[in-house]
MIFIDREN-94717 format. One record per residue: z, x, y of N, C-alpha, C in turn. Coordinates in pm, whole numbers, padded with zeros to 5 digits, always signed. Example, Ala and Ser with C-alpha at 12.3 -4.5 7.8 and 13.67 -1.06 7.14 Angstrom:
2
+00780+01319-00569+00780+01230-00450+00780+01320-00330+00708+01285-00225+00714+01367-00106+00787+01290+00003
***
This chain:
424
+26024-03247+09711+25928-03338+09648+25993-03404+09527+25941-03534+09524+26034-03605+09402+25902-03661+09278+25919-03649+09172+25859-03664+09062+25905-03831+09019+25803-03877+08947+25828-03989+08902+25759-03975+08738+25815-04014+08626+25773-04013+08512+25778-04164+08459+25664-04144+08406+25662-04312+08336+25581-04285+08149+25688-04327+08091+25627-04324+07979+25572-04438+07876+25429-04441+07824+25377-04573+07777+25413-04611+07656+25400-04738+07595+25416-04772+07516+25384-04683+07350+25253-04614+07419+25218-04561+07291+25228-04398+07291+25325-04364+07386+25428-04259+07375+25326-04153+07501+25212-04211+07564+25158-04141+07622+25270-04104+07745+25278-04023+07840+25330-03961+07950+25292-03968+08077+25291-03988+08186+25236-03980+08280+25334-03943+08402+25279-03845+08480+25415-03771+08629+25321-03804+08731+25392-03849+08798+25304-03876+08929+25440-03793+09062+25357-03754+09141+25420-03609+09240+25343-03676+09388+25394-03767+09470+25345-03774+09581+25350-03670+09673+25262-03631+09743+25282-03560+09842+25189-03608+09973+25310-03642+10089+25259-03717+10163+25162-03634+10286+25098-03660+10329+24957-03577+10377+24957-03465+10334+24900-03476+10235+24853-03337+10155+24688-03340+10135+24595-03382+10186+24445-03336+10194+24364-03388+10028+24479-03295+09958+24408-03293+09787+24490-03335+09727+24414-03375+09598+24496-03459+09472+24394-03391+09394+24564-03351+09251+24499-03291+09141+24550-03364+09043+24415-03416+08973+24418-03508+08845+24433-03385+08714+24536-03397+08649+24589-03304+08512+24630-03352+08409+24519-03314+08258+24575-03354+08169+24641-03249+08094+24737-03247+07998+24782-03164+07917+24785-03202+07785+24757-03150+07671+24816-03155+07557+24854-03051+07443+24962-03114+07406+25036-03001+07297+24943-02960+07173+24860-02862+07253+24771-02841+07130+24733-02698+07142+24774-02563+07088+24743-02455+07157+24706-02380+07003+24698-02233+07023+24705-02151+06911+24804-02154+06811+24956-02231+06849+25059-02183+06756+25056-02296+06674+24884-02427+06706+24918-02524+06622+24829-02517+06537+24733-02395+06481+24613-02374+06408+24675-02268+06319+24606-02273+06212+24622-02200+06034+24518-02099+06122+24559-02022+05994+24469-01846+06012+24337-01865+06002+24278-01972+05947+24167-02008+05910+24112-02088+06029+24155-02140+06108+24070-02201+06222+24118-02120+06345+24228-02071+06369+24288-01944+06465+24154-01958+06566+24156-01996+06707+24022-01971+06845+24039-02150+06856+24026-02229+06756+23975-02391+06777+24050-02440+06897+24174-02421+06944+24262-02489+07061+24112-02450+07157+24109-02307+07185+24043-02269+07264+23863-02277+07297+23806-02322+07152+23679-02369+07129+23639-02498+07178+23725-02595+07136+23755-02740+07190+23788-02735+07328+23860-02667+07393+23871-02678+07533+23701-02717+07620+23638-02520+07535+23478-02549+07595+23436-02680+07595+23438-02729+07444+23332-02813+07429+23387-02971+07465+23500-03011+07539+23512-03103+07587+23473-03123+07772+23360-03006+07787+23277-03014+07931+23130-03006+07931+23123-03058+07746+22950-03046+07674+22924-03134+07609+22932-03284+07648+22907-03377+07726+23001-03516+07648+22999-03641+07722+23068-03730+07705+22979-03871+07642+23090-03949+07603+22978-04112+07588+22904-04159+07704+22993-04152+07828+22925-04171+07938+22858-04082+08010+22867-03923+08005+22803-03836+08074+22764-03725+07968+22641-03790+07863+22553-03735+07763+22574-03561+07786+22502-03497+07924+22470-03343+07931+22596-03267+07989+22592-03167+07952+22715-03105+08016+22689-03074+08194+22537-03074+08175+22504-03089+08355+22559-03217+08423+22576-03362+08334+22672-03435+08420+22737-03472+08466+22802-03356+08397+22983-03412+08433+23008-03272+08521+22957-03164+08538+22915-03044+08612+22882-03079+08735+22764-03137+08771+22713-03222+08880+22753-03314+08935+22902-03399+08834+22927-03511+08931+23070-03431+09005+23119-03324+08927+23245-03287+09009+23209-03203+09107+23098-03140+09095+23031-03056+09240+23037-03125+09371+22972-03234+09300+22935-03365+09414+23044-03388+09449+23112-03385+09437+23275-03402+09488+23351-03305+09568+23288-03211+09543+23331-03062+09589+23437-03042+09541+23477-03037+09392+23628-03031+09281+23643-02885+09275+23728-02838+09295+23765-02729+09213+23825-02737+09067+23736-02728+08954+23820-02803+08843+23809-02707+08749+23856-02649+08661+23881-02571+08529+23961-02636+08424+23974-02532+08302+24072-02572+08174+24120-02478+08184+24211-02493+08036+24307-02374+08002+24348-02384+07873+24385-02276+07773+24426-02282+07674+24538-02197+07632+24679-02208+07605+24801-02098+07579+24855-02102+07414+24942-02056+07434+24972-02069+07259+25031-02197+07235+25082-02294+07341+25145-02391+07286+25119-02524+07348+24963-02511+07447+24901-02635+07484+24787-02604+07563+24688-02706+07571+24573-02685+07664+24520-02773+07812+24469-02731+07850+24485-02831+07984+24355-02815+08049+24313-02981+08135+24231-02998+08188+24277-03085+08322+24171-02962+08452+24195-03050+08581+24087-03052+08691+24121-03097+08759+24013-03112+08927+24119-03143+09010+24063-03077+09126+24135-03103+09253+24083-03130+09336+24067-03234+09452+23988-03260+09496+24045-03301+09662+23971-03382+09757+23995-03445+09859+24030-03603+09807+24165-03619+09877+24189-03752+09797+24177-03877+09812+24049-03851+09878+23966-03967+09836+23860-04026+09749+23886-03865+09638+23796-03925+09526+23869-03894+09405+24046-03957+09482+24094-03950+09324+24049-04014+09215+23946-04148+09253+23941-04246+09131+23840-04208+09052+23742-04179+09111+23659-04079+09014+23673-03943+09007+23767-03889+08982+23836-03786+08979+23901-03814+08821+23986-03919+08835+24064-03960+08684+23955-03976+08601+23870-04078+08612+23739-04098+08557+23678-03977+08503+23639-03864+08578+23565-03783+08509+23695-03689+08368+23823-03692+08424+23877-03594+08336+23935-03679+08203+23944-03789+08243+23996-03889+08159+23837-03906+08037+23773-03900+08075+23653-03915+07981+23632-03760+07899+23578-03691+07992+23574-03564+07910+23723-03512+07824+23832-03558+07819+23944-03544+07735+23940-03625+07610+23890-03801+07678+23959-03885+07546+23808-03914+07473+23659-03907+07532+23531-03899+07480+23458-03799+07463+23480-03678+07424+23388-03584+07393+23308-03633+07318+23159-03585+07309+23086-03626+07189+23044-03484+07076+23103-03392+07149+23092-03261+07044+22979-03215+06966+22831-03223+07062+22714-03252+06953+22711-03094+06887+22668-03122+06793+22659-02961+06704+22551-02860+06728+22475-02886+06804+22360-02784+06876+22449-02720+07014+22557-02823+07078+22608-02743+07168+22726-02649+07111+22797-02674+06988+22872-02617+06927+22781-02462+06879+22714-02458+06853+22624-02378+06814+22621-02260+06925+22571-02336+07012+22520-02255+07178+22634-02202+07253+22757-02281+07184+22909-02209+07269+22950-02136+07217+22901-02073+07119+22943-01969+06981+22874-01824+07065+22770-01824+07114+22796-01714+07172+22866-01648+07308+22879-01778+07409+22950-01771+07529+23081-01699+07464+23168-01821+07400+23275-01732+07326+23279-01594+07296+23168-01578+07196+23192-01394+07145+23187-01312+07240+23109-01356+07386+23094-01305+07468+23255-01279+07546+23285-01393+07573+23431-01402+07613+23504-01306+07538+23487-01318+07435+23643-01189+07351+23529-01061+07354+23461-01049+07406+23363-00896+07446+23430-00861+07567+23472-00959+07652+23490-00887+07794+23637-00908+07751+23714-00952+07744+23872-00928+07719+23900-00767+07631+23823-00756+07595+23853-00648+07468+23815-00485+07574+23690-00560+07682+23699-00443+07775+23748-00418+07841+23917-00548+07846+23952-00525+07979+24102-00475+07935+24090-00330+07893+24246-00315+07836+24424-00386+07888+24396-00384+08042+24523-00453+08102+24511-00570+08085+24435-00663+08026+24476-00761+07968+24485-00817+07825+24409-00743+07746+24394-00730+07614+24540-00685+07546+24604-00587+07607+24693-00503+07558+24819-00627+07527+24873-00723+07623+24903-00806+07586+24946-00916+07444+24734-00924+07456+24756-00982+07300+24795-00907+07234+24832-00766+07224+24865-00643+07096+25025-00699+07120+25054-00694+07233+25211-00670+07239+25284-00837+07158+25214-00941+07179+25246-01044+07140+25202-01053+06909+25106-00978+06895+25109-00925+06806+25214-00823+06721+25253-00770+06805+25384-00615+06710+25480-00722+06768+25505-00857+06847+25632-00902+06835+25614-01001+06700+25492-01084+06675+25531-01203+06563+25438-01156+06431+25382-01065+06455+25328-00988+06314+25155-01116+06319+25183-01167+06190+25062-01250+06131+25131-01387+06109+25153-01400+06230+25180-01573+06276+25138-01614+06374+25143-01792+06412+25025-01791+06534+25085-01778+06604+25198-01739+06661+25252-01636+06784+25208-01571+06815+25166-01502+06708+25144-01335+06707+24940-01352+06695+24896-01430+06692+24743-01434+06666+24671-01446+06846+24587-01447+06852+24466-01440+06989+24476-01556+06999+24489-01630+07148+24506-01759+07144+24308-01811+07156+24232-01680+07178+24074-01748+07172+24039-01730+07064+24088-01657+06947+24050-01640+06793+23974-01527+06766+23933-01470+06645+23863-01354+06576+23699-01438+06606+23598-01318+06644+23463-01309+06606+23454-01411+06500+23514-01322+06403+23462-01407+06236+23483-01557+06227+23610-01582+06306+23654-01732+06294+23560-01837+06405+23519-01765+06528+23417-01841+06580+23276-01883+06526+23246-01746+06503+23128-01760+06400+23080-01860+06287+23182-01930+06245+23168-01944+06103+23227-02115+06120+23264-02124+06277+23359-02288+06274+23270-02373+06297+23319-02523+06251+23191-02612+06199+23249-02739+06292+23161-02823+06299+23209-02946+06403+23306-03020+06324+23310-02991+06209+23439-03099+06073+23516-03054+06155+23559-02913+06145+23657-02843+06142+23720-02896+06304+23618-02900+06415+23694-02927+06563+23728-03079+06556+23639-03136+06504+23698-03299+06502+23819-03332+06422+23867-03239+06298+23972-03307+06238+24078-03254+06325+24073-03114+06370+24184-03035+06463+24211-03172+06561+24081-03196+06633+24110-03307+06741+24198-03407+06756+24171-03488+06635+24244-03605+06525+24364-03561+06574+24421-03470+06488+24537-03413+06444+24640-03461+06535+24590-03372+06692+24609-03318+06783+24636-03397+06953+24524-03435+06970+24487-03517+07067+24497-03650+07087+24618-03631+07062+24723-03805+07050+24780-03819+07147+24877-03987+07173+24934-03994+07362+25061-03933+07324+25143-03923+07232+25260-03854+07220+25240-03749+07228+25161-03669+07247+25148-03513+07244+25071-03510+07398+25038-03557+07457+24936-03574+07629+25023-03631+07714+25037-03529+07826+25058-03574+07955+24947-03606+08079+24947-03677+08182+24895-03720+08256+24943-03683+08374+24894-03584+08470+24985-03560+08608+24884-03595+08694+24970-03603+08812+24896-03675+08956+24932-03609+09013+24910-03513+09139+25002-03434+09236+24902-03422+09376+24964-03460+09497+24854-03477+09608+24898-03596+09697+24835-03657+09782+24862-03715+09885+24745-03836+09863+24786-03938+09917+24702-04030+09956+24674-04139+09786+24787-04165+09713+24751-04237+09621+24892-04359+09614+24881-04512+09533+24990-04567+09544+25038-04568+09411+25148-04550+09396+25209-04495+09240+25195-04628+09154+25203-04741+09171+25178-04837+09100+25101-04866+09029+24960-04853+09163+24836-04881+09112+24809-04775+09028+24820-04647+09081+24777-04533+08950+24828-04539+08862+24916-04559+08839+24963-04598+08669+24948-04654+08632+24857-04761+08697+24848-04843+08582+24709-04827+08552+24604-04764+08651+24473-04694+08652+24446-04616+08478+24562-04538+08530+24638-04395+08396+24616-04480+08300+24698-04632+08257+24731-04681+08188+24578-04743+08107+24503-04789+08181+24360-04868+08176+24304-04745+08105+24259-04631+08134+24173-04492+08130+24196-04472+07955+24361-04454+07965+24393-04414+07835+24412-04536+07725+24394-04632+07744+24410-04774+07645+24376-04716+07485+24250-04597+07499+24178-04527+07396+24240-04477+07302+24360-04383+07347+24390-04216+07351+24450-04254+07188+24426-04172+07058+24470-04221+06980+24668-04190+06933+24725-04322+06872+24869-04344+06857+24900-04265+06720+24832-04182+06659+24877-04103+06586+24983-04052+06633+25076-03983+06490+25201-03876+06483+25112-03732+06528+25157-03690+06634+25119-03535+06654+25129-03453+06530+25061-03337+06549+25086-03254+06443+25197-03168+06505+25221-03076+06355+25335-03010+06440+25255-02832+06434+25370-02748+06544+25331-02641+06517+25408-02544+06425+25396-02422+06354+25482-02306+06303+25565-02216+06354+25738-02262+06338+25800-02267+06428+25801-02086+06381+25864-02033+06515+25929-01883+06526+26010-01841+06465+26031-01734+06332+26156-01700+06302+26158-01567+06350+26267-01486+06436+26278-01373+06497+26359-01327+06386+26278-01187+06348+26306-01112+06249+26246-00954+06308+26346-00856+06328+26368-00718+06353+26481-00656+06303+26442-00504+06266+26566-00426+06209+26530-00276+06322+26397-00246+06358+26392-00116+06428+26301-00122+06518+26255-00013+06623+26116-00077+06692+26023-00056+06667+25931-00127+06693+25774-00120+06621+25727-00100+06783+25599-00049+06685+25496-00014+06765+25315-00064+06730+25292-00091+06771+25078-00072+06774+25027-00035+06845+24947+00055+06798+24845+00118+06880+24722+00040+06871+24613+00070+06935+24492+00041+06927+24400+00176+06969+24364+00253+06893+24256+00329+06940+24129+00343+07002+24158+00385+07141+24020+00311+07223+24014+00451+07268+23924+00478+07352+23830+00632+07431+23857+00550+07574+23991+00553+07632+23994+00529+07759+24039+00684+07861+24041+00624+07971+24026+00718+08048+24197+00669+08075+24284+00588+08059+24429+00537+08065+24501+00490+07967+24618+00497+07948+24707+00422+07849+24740+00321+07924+24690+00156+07857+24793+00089+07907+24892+00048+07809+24988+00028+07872+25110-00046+07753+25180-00130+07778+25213-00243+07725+25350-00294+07688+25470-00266+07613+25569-00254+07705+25720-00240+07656+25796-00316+07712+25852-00412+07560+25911-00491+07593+26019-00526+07505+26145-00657+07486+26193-00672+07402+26213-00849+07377+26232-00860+07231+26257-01009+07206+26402-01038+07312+26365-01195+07329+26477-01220+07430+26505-01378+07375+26504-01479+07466+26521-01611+07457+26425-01755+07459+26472-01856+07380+26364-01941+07424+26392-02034+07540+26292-02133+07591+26283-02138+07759+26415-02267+07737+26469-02288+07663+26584-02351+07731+26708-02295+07703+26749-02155+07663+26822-02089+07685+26904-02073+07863+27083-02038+07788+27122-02060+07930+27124-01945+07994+27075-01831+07939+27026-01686+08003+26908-01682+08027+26885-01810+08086+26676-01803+08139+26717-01748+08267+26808-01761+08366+26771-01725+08539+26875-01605+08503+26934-01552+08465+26986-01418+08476+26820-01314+08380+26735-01372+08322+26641-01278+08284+26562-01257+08360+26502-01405+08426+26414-01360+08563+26503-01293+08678+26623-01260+08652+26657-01200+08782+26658-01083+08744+26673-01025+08620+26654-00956+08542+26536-00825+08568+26408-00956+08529+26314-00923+08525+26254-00838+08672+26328-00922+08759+26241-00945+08885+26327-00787+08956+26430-00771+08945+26517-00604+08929+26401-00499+08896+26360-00466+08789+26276-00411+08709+26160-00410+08734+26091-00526+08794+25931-00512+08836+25893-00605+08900+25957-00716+08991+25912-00748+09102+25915-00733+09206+25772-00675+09284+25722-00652+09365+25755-00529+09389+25669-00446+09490+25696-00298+09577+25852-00232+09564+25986-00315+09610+26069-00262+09613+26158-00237+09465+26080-00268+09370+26118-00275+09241+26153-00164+09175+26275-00174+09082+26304-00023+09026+26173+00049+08917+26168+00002+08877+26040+00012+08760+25882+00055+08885+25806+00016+09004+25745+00051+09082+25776+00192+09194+25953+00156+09188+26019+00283+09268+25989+00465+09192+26012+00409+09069+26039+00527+08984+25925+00618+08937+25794+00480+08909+25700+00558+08841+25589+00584+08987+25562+00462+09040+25456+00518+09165+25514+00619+09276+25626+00565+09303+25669+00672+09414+25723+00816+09386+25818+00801+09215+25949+00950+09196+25782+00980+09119+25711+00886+09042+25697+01000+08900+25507+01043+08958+25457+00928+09070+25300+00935+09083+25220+00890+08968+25273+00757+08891+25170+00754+08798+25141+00554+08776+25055+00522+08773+25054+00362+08761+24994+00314+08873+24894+00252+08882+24851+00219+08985+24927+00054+09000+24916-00021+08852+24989-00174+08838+25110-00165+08781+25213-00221+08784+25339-00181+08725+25418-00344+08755+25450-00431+08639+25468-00527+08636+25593-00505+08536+25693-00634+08566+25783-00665+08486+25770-00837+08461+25821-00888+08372+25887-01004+08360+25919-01102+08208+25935-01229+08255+26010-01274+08153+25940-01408+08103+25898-01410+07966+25819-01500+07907+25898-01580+07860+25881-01747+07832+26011-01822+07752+25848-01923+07675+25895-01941+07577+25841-02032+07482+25928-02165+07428+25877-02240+07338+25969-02343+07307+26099-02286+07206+26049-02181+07099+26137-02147+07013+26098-01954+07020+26049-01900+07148+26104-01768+07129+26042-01729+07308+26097-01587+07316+26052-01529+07474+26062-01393+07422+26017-01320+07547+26056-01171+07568+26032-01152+07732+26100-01028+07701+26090-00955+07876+25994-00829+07836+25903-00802+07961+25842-00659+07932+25774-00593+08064+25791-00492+08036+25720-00444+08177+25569-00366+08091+25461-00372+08230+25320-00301+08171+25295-00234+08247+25195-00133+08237+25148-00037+08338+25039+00010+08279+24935+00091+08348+24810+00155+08315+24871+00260+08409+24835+00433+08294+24848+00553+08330+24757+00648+08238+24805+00790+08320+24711+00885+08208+24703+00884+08120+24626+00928+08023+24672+00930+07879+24799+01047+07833+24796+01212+07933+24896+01249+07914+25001+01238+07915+25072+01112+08031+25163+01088+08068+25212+00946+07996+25145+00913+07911+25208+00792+07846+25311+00769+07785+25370+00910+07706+25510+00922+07649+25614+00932+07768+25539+01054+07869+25645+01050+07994+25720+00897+08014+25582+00830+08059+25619+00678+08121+25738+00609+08033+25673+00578+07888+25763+00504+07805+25898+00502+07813+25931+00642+07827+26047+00730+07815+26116+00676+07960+26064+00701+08075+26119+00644+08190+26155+00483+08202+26038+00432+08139+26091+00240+08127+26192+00244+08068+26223+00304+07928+26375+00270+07884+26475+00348+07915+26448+00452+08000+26557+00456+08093+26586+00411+08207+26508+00313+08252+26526+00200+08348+26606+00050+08274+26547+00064+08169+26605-00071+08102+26742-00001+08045+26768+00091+07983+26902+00155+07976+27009+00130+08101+26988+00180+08195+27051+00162+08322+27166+00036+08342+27022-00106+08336+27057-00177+08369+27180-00268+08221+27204-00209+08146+27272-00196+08064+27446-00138+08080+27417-00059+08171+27564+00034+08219+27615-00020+08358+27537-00017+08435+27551-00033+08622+27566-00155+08693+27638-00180+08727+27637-00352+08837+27556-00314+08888+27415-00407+08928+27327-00439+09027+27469-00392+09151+27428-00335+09260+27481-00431+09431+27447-00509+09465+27543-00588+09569+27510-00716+09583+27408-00729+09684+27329-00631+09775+27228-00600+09837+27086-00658+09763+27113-00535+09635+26965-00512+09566+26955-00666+09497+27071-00733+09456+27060-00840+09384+27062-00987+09449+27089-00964+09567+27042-01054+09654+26874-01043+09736+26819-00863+09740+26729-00943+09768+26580-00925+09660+26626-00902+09573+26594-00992+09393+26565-01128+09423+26735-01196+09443+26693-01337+09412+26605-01373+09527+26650-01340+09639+26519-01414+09751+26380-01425+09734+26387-01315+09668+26223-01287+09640+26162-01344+09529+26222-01372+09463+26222-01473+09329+26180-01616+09387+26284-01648+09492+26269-01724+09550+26184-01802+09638+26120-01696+09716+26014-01710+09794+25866-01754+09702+25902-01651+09553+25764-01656+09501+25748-01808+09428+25878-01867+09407+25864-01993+09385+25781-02110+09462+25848-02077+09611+25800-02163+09680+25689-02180+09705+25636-01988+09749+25489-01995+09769+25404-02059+09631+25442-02028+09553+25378-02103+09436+25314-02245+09416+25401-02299+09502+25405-02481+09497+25342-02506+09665+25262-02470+09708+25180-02514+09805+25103-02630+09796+25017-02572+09664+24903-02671+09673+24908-02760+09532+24815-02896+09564+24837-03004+09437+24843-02958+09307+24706-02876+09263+24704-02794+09177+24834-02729+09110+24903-02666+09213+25006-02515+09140+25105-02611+09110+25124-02769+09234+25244-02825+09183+25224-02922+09030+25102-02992+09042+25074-03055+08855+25137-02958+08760+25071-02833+08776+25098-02752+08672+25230-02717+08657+25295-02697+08761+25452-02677+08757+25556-02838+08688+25461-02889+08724+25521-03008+08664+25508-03059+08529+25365-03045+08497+25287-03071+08380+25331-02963+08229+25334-02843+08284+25358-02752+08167+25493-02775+08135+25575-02797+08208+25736-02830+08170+25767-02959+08087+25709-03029+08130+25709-03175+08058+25656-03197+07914+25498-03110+07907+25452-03107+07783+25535-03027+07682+25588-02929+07743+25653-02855+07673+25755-02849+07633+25914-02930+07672+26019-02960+07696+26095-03081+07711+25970-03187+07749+25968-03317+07768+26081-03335+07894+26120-03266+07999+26210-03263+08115+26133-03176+08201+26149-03266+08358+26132-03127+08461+26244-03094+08544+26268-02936+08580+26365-02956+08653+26283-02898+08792+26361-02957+08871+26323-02930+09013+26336-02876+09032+26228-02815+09150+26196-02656+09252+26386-02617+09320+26430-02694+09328+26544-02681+09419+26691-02650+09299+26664-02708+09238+26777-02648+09080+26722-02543+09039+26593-02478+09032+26559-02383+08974+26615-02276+09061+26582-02313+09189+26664-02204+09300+26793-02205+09279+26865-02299+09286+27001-02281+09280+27065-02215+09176+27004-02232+09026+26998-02146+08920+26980-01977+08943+26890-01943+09028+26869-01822+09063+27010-01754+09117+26984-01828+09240+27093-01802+09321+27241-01783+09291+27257-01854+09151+27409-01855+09114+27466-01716+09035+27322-01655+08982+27318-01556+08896+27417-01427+08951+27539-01414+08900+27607-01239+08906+27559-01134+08891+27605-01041+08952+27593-00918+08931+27596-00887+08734+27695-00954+08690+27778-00915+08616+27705-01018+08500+27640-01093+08550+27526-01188+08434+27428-01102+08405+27387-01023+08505+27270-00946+08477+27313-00865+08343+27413-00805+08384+27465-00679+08317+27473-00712+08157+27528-00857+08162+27562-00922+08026+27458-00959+07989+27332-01011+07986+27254-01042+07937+27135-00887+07937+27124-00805+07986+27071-00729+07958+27131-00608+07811+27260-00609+07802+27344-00587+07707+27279-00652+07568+27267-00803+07579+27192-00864+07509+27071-00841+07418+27038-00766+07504+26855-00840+07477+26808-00597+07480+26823-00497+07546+26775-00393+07522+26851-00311+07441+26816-00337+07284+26853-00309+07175+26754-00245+07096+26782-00158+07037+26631-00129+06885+26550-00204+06797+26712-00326+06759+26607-00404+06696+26516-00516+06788+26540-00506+06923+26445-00593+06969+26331-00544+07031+26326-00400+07009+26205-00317+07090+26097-00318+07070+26022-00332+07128+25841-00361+07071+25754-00271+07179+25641-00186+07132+25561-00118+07233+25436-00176+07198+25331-00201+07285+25182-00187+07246+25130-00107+07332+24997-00010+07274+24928+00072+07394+24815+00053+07325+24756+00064+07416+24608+00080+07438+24551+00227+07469+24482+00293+07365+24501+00461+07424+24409+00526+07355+24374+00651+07370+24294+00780+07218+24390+00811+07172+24508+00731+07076+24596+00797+07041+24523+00761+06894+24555+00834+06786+24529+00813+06628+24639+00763+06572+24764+00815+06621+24874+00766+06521+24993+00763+06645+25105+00688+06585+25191+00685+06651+25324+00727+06634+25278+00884+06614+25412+00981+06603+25517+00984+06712+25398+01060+06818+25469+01098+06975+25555+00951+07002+25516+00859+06974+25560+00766+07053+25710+00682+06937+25705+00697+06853+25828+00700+06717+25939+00780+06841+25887+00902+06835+26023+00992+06872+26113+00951+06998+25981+00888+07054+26031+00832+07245+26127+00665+07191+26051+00573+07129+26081+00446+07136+26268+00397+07076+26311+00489+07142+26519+00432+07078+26569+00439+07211+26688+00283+07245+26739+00349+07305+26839+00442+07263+26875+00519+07298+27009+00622+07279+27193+00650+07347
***
């Protein structure tokens, strides 16, 4: 599949991704606007503003109308919010791409933000960080991204504190907006079948005439700073420990990005994985057991997670870094590391099926990097990876000072787990 980028005069973006009989077309906006671009004091707003740009428009007053007109369509459409941008889409049958652009193009560049609905989304929210907070295997996360950047917005909840929802005012989302929600900072993706690239761009072009030509704001860049490993706990009355263990690594345009996912994918992708071999099958403990490799604009890490007993949580720890030790000493074979990369491979592809998975594959790279590289370089990248890259970049990166744990547990303090967390 071949990408086409066209960029406007007033720095807006737009990718258009034909795909020729493909059923659906997914209309995607993006913009560089996430948690790592908010002060401690508004910390949740990326993610508040997301809501409230589907609670209602100049042209579609109720949030029931813009609800009702993508039903009517039969859209599958959601948002999204990460630390370093947010996004809005629909996917549809593509023959209603044009009101398809229409509806997302409005609810992005016309919110009307009334303050009774700001009000009324204040508890959906609290509700939202109620059920994350119950859901330790995913909560634990935000801890681990926390003991890596401390009290920076790296390191902060990309949906924000109780207190900070509570207390945020419509000033406060409209100036963020301002700031924020400019064409130099917004991309525009198209991905799907049945559209003519001309005319849609220049559709794109008509929609956004609006979008304001402000200087983006910027975000607070990463400084990676470690001397030993840290740890956080969180004291909860579970019936499991979950944890993250992981270590600082690279940012996503580093040239040790495909030796980490191959890395990664060694360690905890899928069933035949060393990290799944060791603990479900040698040790009986973990029902989920994940590895992999995060890249940001200016930082990453690798980490593997698991949910286990609470007795066995030091056991476990203790076994991950002697899995990540390992791969420190030992050439992969060229067996296990070939069929690593395939599988890496495969999960790529399957990935990019549908309009949807491909916007986003397209869209998040662009907003983020301002380049895409193709499904087929990314493979070949995989594929080129050594035995002996692995070895070197894992050398790299599983060190003390880059060690970080989070658990989720009835633990009070974090003695037991001091004594476990070195490698040796």
């Amino acid at each position: 599949m071949k990408h086409k980028k066209t960029v406007l005069e007033n720095g807006l973006r737009i990718v258009t991704i034909p795909m020729k009989d493909n059923p659906t077309v997914t209309v995607m906006v993006l913009v560089e606007a996430g948690s790592k671009y908010e002060t401690k004091e508004i910390n949740g707003i990326s993610h508040f503003l997301e809501h409230l740009c589907f609670k209602g428009t100049e042209k579609r007053l109720m949030p029931s109308d813009i609800s009702t007109e993508l039903d009517g369509l039969g859209a599958q459409t959601n948002a999204f919010t990460g630390h370093e941008f947010t996004g809005y889409y629909a996917k549809v049958a593509t023959k209603h791409l044009s009101k398809t652009l229409d509806i997302i193009s409005d609810l992005y560049l016309n919110p009307t933000l009334p303050a009774e609905e700001i009000e009324r989304e204040k508890g959906v929210i609290l509700d939202e960080i109620n059920m994350y907070e119950d859901l330790p295997p995913r909560h634990v996360e935000d801890l681990f991204m926390k003991v890596l950047h401390g009290d920076h917005p790296a390191g902060w909840e990309i949906i924000g504190s109780k207190e900070n929802v509570k207390k945020m005012t419509r000033e406060d989302i409209v100036s963020y907006r301002s700031k924020h929600y400019v064409a130099e900072g917004t991309v525009v993706v198209v991905a799907g079948g049945g559209f003519d690239q001309k005319k849609l761009i220049k559709d794109i072009e008509k929609k956004f005439e609006t979008v304001s030509s402000l200087k983006k704001g910027k975000k607070k860049k990463v400084i990676e700073k470690q001397d030993k490993p840290n740890i956080v706990i969180e004291n909860k009355k579970t019936d499991q420990t979950h944890l993250f263990l992981g270590v600082r690594t690279f940012r996503m345009n580093s040239k040790n990005k495909a030796a980490l996912k191959v890395l990664a994918g060694i360690l905890g992708g899928g069933m035949s994985s060393r990290l799944f071999r060791k603990l479900r099958e040698e040790m009986g403990v973990g029902y989920y057991i994940h590895a992999s490799s995060e890249f940001f604009t200016d930082h990453g890490h690798l980490a593997a997670n698991t949910g286990v007993c609470n007795e066995r949580a030091g056991e476990v720890v203790g076994a991950i870094l002697g899995e990540f030790k390992k791969m420190t000493e030992d050439i992969v074979d060229e067996k296990e590391l070939k069929k690593v990369k395939d599988y890496l491979t495969g999960n790529i592809m399957l990935g990019l099926e549908s309009s949807d998975s491909i916007a986003e594959y397209h869209g998040v790279q662009e907003v983020l990097k301002k380049d895409i590289t193709e499904p087929k370089k990314l493979v070949a990248d995989l594929q080129d990876v050594t035995a002996s890259d692995v070895r070197a970049v894992a050398r790299k990166i599983f060190k003390n000072d880059r060690l970080n744990l989070a658990l989720i547990g009835p633990f009070k303090n974090d003695e037991q787990f001091k004594k476990i967390l070195i490698f040796k």
